[in-house]
ZAPA-617305 format. One record per atom (N, C-alpha, C, O, CB): atom name; residue number from 1; x, y, z; residue in one letter. Coordinates in nm, 4 decimals, always signed. Glycine has a CB too. Layout:
N
atom / seq / u / v / w / type
CA / NUM / X / Y / Z / A .
...
//
This chain:
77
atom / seq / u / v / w / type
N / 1 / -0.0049 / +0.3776 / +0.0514 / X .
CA / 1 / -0.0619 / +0.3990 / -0.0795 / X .
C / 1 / -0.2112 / +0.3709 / -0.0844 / X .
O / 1 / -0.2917 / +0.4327 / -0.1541 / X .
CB / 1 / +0.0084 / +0.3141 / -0.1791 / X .
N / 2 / -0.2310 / +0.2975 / -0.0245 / X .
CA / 2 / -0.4232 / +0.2640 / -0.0152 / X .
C / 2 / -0.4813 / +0.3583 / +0.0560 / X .
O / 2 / -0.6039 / +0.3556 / +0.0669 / X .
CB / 2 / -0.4820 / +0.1174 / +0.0684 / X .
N / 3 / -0.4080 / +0.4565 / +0.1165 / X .
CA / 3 / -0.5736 / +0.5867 / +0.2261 / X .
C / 3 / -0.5743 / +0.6684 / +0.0793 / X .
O / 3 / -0.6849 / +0.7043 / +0.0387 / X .
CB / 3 / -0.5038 / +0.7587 / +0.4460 / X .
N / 4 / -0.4795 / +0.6933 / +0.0138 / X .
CA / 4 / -0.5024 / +0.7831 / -0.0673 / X .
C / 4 / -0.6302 / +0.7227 / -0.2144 / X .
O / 4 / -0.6998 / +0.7974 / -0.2831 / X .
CB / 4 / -0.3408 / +0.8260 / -0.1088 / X .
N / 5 / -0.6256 / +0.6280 / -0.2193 / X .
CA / 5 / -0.7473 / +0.5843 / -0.3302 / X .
C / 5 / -0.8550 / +0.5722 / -0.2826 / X .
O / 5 / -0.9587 / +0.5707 / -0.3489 / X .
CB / 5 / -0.7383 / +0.4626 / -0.4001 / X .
N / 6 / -0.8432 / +0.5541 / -0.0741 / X .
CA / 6 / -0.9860 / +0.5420 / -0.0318 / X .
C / 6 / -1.0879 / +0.6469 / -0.0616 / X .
O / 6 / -1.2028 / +0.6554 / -0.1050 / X .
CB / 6 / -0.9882 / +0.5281 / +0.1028 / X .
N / 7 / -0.9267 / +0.7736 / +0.0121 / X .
CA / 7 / -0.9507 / +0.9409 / -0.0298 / X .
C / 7 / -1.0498 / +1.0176 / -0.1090 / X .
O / 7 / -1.1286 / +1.1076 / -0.0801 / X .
CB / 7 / -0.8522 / +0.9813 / -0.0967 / X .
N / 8 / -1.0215 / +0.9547 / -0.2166 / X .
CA / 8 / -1.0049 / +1.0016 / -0.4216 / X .
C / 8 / -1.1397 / +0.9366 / -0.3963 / X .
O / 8 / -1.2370 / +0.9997 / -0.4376 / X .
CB / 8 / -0.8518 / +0.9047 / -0.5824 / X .
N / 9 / -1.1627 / +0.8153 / -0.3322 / X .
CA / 9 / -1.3022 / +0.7658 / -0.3949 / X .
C / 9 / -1.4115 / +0.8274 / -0.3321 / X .
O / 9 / -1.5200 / +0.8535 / -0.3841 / X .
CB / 9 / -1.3266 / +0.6133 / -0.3829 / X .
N / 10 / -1.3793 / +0.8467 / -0.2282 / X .
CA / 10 / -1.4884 / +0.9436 / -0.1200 / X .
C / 10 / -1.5512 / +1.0349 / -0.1389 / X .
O / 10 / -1.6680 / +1.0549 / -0.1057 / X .
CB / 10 / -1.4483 / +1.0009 / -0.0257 / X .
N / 11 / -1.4367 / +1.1417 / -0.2291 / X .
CA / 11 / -1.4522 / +1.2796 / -0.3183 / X .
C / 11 / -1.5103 / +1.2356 / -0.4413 / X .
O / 11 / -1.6015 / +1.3095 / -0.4785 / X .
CB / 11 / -1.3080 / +1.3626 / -0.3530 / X .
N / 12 / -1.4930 / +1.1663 / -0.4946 / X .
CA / 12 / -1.5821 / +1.1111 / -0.6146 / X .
C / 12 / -1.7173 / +1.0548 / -0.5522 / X .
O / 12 / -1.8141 / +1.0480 / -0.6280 / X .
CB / 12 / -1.5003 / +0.9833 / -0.7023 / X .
N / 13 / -1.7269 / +1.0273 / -0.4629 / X .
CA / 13 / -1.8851 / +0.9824 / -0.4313 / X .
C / 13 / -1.9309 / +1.1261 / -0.3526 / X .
O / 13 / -2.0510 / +1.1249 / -0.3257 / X .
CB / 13 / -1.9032 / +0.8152 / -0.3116 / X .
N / 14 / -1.8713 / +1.2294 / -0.3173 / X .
CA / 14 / -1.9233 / +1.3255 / -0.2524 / X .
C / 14 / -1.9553 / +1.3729 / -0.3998 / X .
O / 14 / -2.0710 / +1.3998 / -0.4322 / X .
CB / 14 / -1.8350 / +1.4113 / -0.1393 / X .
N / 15 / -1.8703 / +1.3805 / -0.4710 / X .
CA / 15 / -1.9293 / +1.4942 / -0.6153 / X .
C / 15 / -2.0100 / +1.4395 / -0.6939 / X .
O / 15 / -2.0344 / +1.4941 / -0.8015 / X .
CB / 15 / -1.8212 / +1.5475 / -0.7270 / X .
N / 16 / -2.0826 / +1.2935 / -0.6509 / X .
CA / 16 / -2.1797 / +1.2285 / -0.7345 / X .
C / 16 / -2.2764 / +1.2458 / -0.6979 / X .
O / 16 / -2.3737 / +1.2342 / -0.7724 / X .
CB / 16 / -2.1772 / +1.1143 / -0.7552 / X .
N / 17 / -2.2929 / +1.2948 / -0.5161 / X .
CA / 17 / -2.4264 / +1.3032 / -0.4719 / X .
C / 17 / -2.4651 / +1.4475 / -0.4954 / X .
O / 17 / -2.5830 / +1.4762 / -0.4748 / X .
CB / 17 / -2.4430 / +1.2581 / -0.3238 / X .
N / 18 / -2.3690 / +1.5574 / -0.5419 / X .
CA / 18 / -2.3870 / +1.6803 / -0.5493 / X .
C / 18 / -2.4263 / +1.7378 / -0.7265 / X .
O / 18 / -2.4708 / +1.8485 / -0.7570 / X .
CB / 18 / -2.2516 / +1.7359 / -0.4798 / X .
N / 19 / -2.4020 / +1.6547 / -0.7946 / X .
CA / 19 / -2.4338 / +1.6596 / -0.9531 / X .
C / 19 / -2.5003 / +1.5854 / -0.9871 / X .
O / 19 / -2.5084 / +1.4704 / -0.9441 / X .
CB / 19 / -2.3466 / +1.6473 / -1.0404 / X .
N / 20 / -2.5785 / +1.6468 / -1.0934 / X .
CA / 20 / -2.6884 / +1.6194 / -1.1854 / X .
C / 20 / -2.6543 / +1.5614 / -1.3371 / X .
O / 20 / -2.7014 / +1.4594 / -1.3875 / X .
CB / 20 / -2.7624 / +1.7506 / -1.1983 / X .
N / 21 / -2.5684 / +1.6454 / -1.3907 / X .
CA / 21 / -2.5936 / +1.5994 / -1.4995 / X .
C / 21 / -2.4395 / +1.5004 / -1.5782 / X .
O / 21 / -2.3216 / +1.5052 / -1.5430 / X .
CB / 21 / -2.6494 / +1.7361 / -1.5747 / X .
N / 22 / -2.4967 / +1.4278 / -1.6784 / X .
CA / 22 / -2.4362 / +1.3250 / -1.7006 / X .
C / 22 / -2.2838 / +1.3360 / -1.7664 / X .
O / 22 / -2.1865 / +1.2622 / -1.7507 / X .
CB / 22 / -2.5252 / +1.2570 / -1.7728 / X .
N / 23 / -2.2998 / +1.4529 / -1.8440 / X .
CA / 23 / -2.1451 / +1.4950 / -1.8600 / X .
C / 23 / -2.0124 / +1.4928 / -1.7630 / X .
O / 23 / -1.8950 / +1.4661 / -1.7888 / X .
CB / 23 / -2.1526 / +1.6199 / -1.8871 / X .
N / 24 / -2.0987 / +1.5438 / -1.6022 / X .
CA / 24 / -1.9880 / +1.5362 / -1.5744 / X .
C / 24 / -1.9826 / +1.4384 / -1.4103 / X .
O / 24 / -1.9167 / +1.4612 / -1.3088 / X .
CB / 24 / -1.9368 / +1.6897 / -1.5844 / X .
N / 25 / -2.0817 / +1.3264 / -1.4418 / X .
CA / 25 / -2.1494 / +1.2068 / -1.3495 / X .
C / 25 / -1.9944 / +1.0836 / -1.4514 / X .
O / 25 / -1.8869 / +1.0269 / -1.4321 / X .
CB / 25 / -2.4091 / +1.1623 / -1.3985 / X .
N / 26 / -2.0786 / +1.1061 / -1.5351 / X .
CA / 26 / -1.9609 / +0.9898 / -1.6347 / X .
C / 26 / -1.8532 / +0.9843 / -1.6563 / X .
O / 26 / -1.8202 / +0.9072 / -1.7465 / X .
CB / 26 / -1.9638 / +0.9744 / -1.7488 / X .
N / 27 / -1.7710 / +1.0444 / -1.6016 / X .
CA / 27 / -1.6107 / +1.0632 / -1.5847 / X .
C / 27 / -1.5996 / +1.0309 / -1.4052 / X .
O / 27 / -1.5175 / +0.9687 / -1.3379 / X .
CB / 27 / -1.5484 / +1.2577 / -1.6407 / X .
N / 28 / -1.6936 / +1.0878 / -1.3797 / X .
CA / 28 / -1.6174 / +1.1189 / -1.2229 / X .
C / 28 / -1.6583 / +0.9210 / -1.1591 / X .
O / 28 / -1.5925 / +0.8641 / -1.0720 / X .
CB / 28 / -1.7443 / +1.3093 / -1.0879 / X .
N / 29 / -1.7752 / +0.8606 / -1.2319 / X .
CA / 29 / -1.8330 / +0.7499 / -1.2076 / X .
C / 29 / -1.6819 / +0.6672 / -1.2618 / X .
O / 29 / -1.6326 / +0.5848 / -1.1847 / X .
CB / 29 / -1.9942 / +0.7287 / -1.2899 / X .
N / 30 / -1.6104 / +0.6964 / -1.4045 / X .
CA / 30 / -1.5134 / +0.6043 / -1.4228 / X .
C / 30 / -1.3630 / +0.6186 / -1.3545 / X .
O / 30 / -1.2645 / +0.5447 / -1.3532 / X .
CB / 30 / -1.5046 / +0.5990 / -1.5588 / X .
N / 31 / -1.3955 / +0.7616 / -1.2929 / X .
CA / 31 / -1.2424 / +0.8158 / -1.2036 / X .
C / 31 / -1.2427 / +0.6909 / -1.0834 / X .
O / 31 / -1.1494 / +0.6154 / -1.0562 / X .
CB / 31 / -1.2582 / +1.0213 / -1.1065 / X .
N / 32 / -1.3871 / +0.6962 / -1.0185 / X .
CA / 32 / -1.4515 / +0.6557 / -0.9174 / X .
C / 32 / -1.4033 / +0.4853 / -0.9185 / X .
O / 32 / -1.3888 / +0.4180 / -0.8165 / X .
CB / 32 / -1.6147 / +0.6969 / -0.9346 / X .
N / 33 / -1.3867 / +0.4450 / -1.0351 / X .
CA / 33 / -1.4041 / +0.3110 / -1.0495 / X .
C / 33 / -1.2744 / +0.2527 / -1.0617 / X .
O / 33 / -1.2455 / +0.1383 / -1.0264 / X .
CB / 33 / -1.4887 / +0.2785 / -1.1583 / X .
N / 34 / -1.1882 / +0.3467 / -1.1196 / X .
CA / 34 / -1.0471 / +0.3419 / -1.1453 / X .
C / 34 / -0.9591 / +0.3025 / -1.0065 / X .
O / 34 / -0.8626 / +0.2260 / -1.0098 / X .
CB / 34 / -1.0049 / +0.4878 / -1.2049 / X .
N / 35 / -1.0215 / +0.3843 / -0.8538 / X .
CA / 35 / -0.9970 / +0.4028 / -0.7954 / X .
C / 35 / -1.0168 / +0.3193 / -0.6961 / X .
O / 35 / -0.9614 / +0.3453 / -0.5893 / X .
CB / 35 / -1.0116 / +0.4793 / -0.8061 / X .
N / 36 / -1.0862 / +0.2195 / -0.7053 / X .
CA / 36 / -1.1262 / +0.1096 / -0.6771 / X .
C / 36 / -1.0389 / -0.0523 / -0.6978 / X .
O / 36 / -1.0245 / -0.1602 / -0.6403 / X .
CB / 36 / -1.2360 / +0.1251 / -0.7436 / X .
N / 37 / -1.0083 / +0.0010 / -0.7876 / X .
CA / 37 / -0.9423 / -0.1120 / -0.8886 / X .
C / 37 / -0.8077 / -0.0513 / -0.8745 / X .
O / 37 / -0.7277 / -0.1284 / -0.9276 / X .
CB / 37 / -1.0040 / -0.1243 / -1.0654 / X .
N / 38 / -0.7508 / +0.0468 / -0.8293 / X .
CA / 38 / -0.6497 / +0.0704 / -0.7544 / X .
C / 38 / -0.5772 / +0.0182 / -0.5891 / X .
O / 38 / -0.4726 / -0.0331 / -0.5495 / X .
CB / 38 / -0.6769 / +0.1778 / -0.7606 / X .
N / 39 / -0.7073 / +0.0689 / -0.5300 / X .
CA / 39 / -0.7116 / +0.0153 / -0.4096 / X .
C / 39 / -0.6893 / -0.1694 / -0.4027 / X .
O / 39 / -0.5945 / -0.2293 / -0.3518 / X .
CB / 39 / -0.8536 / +0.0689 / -0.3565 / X .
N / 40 / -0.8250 / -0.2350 / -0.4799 / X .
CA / 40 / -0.8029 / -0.3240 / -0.5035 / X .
C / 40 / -0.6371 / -0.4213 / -0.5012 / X .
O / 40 / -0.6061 / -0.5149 / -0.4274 / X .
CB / 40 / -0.8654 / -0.2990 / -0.5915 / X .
N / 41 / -0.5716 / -0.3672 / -0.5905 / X .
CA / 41 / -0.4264 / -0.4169 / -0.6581 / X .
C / 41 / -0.3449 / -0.3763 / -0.5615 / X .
O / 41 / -0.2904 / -0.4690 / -0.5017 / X .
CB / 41 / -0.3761 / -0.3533 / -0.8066 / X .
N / 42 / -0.3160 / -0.2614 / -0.5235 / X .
CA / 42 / -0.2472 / -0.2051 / -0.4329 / X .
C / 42 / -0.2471 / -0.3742 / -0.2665 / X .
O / 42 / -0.1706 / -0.4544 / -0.2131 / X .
CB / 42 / -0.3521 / -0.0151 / -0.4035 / X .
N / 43 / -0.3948 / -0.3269 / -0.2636 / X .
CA / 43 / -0.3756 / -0.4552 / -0.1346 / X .
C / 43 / -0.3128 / -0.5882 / -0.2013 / X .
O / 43 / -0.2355 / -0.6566 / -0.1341 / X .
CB / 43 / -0.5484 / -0.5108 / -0.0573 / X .
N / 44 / -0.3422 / -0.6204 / -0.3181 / X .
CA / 44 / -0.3275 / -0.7757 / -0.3449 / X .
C / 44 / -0.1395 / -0.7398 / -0.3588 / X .
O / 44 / -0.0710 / -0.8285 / -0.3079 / X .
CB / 44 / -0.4388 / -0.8552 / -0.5258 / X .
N / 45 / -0.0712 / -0.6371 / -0.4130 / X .
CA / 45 / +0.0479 / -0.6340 / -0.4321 / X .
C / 45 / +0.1171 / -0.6370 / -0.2737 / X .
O / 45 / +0.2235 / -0.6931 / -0.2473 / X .
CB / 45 / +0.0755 / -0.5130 / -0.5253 / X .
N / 46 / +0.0604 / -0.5883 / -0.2090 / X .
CA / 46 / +0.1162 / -0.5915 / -0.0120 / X .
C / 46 / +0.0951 / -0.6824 / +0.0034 / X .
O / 46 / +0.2020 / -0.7305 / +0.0410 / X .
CB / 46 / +0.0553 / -0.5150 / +0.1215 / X .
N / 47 / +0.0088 / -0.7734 / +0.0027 / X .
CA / 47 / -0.0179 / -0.9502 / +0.0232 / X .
C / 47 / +0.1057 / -1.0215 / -0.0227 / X .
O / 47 / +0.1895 / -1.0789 / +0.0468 / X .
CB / 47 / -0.1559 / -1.0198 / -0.0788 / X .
N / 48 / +0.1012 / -1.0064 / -0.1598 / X .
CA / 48 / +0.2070 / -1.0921 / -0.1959 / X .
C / 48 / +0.3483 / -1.0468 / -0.1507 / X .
O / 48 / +0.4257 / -1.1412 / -0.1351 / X .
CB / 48 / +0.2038 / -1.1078 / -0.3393 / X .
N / 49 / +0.4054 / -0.9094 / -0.1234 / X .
CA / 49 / +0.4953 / -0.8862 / -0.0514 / X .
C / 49 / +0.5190 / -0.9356 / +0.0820 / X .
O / 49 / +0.6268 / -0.9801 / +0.1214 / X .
CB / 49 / +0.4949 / -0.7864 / -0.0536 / X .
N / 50 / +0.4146 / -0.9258 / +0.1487 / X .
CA / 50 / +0.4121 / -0.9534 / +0.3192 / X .
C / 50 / +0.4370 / -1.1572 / +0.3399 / X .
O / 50 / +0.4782 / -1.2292 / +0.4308 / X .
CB / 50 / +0.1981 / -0.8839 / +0.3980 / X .
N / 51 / +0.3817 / -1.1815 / +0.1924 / X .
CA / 51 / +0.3836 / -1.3552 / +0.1845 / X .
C / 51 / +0.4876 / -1.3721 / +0.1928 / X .
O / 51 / +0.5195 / -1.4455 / +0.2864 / X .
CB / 51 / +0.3376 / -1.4398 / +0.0705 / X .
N / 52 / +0.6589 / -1.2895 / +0.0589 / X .
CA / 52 / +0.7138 / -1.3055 / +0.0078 / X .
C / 52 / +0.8240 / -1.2871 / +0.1330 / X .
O / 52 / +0.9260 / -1.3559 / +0.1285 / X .
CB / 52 / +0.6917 / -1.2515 / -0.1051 / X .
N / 53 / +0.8019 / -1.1863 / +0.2546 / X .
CA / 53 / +0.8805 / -1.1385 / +0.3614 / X .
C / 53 / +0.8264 / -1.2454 / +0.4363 / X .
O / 53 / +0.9013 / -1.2088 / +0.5269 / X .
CB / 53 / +0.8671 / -0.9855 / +0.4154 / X .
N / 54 / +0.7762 / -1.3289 / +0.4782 / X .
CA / 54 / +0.7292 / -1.4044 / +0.5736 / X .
C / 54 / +0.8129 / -1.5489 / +0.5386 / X .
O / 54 / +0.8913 / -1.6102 / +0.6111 / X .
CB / 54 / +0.5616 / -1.4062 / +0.5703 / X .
N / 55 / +0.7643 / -1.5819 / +0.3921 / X .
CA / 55 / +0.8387 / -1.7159 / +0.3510 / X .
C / 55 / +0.9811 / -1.7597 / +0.3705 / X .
O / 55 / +1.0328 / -1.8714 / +0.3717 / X .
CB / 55 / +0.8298 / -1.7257 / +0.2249 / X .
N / 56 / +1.0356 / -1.6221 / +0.3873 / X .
CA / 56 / +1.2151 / -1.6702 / +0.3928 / X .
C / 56 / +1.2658 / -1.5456 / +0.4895 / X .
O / 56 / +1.3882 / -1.5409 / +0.5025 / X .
CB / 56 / +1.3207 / -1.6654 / +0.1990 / X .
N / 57 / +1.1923 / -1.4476 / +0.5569 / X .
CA / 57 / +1.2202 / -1.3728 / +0.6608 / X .
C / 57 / +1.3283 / -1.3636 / +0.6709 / X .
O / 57 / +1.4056 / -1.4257 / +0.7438 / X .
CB / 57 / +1.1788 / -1.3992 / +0.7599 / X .
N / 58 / +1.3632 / -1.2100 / +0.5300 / X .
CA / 58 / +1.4628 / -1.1354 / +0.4709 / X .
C / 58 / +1.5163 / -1.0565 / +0.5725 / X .
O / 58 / +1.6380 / -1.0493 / +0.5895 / X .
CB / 58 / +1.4192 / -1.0583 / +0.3598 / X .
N / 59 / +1.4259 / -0.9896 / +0.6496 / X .
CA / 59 / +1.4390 / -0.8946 / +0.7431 / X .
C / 59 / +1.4589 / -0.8954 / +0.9038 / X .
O / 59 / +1.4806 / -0.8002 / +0.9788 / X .
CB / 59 / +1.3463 / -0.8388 / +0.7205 / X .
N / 60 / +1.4461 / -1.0180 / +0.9295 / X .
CA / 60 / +1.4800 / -1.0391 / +1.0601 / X .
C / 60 / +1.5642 / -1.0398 / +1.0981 / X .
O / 60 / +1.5898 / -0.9853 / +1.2055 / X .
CB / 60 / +1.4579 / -1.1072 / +1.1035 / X .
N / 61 / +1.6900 / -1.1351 / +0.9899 / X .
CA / 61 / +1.8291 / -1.1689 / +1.0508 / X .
C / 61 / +1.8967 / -1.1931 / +0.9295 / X .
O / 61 / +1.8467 / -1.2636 / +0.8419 / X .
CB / 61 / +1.8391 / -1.2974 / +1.1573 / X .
N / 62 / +1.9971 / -1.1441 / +0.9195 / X .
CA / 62 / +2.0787 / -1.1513 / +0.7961 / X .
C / 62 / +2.2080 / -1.2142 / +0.8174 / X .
O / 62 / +2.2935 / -1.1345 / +0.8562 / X .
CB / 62 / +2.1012 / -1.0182 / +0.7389 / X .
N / 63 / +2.2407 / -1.3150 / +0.8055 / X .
CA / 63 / +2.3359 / -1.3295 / +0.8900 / X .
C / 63 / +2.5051 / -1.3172 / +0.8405 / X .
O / 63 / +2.5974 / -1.3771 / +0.8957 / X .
CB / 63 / +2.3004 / -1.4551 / +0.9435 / X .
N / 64 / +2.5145 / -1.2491 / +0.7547 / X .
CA / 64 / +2.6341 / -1.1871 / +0.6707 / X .
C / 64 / +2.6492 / -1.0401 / +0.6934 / X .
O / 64 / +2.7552 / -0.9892 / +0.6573 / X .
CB / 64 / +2.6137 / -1.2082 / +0.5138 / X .
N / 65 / +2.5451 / -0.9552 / +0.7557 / X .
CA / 65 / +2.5480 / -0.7948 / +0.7959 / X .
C / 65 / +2.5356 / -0.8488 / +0.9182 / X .
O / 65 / +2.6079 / -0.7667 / +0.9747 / X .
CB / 65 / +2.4294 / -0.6696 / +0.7419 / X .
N / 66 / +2.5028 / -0.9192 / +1.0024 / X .
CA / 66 / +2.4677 / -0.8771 / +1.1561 / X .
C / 66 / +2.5525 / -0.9793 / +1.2598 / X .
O / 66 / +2.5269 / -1.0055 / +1.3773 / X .
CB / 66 / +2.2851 / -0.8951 / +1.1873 / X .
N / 67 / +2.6655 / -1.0291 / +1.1724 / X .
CA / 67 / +2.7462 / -1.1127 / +1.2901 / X .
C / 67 / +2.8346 / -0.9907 / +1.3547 / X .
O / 67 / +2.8787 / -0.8875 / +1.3041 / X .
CB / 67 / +2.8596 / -1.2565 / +1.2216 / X .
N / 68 / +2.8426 / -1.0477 / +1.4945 / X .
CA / 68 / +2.8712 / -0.9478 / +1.5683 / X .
C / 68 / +3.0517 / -0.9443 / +1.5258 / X .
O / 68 / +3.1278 / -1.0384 / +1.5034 / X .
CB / 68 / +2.8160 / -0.9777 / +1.7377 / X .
N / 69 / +3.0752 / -0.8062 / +1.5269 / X .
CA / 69 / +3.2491 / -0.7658 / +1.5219 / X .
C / 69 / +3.3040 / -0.7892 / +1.6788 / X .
O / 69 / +3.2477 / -0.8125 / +1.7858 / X .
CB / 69 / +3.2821 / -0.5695 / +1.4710 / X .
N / 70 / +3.4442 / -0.7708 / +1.6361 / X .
CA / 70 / +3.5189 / -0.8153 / +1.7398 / X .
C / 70 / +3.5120 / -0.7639 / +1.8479 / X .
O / 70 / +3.5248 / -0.8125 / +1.9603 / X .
CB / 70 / +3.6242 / -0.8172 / +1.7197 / X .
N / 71 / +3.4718 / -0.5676 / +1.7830 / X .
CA / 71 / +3.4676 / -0.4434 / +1.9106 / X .
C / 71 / +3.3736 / -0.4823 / +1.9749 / X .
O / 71 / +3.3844 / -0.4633 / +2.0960 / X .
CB / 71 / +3.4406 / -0.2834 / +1.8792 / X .
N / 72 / +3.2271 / -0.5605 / +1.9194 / X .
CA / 72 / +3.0762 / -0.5577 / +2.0056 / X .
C / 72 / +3.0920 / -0.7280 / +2.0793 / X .
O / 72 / +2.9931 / -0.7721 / +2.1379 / X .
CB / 72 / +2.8952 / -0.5367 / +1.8653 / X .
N / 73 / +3.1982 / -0.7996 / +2.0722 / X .
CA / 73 / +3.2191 / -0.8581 / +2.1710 / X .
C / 73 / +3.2995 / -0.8234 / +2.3121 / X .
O / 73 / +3.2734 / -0.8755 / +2.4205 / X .
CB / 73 / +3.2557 / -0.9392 / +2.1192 / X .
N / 74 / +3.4141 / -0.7136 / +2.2852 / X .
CA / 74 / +3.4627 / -0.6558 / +2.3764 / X .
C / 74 / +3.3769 / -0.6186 / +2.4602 / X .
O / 74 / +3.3580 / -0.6563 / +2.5758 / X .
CB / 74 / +3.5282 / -0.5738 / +2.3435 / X .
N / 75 / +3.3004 / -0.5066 / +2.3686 / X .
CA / 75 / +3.2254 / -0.4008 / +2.4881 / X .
C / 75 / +3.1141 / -0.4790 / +2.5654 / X .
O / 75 / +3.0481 / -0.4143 / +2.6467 / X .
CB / 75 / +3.1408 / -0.2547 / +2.4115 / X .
N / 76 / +3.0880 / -0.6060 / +2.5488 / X .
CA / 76 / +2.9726 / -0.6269 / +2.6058 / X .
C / 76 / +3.0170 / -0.7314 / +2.7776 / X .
O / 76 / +2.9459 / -0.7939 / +2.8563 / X .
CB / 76 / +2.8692 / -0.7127 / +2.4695 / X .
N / 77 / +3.1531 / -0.7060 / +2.7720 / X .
CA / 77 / +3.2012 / -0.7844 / +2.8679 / X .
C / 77 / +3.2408 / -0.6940 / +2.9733 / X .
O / 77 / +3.2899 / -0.7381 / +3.0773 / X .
CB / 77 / +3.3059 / -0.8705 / +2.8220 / X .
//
């Protein structure tokens, strides 16, 4: 989700260096800014996810789905 606001902002600074006048500088300046403050949140919301997966490391081992069955003790003998 963050290349795409880097994207958006890039094109908004390409169409700022290519226009003049203020009608249509002043939208693309607050698209521009929006997009920022997207990016922004976006990272701080993956932070706190990546904190939230780290603190109690949901995903590593579960140990109610991944005890081994009876068949995957057979076969491994």
């Amino acid at each position: 989700m963050i290349a795409p606001e880097q994207k958006a902002r890039v094109t908004y600074d390409n169409i700022l260096r290519l226009v003049d006048d203020p009608d249509v500088r002043d939208p693309i300046k607050y698209l521009r800014a929006r997009e920022i403050v997207h990016y922004q949140r976006f990272g701080d919301a993956l932070r706190v996810a990546q904190d939230q997966m780290n603190s109690k490391n949901f995903y590593a081992f579960n140990p109610s789905f991944d005890k081994p069955s009876s068949m995957d003790d057979r076969s491994c003998r």
